[in-house]
N, C-alpha and C positions, 0 to 999 in steps of 0.2 A: 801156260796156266792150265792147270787141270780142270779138267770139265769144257774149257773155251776153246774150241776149235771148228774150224769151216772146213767141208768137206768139199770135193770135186772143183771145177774152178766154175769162176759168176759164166754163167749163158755168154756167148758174144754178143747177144740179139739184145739182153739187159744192158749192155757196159754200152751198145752202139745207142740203145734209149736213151739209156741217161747221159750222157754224155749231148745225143741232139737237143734232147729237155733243155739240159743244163745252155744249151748254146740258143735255144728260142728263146729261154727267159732273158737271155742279156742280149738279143735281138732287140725283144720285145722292149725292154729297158730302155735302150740306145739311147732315145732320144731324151730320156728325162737324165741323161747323166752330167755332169758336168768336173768336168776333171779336176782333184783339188790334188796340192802338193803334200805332202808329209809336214814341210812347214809352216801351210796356209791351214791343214786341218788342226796344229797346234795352236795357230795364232785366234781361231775361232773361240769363242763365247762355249761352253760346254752344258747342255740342259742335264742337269742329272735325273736320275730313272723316276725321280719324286716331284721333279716337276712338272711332269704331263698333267694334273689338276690346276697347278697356277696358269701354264701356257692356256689352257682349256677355256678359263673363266675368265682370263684375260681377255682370248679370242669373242667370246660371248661379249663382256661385256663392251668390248671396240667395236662391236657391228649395229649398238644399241646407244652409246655415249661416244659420238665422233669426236664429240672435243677434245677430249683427253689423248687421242691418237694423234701421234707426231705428224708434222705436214708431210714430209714425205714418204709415209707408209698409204699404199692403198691397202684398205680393209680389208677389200674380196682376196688379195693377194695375201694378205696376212692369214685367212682362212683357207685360202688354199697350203701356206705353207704348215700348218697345224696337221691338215687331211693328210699332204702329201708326208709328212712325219708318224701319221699313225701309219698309214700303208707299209712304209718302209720297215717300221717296227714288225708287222705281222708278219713281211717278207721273210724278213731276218730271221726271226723265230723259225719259220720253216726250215731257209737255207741252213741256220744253225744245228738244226735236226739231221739237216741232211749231211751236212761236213761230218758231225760226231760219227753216222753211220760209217760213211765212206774213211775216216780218221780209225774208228774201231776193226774195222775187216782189213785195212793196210797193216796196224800195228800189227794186231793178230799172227796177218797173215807173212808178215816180211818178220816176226819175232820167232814162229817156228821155223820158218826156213831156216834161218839163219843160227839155230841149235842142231838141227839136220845136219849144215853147211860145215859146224863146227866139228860136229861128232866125225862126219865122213871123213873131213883134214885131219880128225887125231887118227884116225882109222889108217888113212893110206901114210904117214908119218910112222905110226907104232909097224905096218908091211915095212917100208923103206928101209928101218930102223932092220928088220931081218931079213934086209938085202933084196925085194923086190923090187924090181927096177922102174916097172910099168908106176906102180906105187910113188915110187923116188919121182919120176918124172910130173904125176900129180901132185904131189905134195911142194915140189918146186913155186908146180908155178900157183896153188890155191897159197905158199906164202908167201908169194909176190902181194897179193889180192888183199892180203887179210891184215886187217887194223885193228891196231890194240886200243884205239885212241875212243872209239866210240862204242864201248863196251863193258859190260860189268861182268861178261859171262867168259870168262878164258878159257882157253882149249885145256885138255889135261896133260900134264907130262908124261912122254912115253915111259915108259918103265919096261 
């Protein structure tokens, strides 16, 4: 994309930060995780993004009118699970943030390469094509490598 591009490569001292960050935060996690399956998180009840005011007032008003709270829900528990659901929201938000970053500097960065990657192979193919050898031997093996299948951008035909 014109205009979008990263210069030099990220610090190693940044990628070994983020990277330890990223591994105290799911330290620090740990212990509130609790493994769900793919089709136990389908089999769950789903709050949509509109209902954090009903959960909310609900939660107020069960800490206030016990009766209407089912026998086997405790309260305080019930308001913890509300807390522990907004936290995770704000979490998220960040990590979200943070995935598009690290999502935005991979595409970027593996989308120029990889037009580099392409140009250099039509390059040593179009030498090949006029009998350089060294050339023939690159182009061998870069089209071993090279796949048509996840691509919208094809090499050019030699001419």
């Amino acid at each position: 994309m014109k205009g979008k591009t990263i210069t030099g490569p990220i610090p190693e001292a940044v990628v070994t930060d983020t990277v330890d960050g990223i591994n105290g935060l799911l330290t620090g996690l740990g212990p509130y995780e609790v493994p769900i399956t793919t089709d136990e998180k389908k089999r769950l009840p789903k709050a949509a993004d509109g209902s954090q005011a009903f959960i909310e007032k609900s939660k107020d008003y069960s800490l206030t009118d016990t009766d209407y709270l089912p026998g086997y829900v405790d309260a305080a528990e019930f308001a913890n699970d509300v807390a522990r659901s907004k936290q995770a929201d704000e979490m998220e938000i960040g990590v979200r943030k943070l995935l598009a970053v690290i999502n935005n500097i991979s595409i970027l960065s593996k989308s120029d390469a990889y037009v580099v990657s392409l140009e250099y192979y039509n390059n040593c193919r179009r030498a090949a094509k006029n009998g350089d050898a060294r050339a023939q031997v690159i182009a061998d093996e870069l089209g071993k490598l090279f796949s048509r299948t996840n691509t919208n951008f094809e090499p050019q035909p030699n001419t």
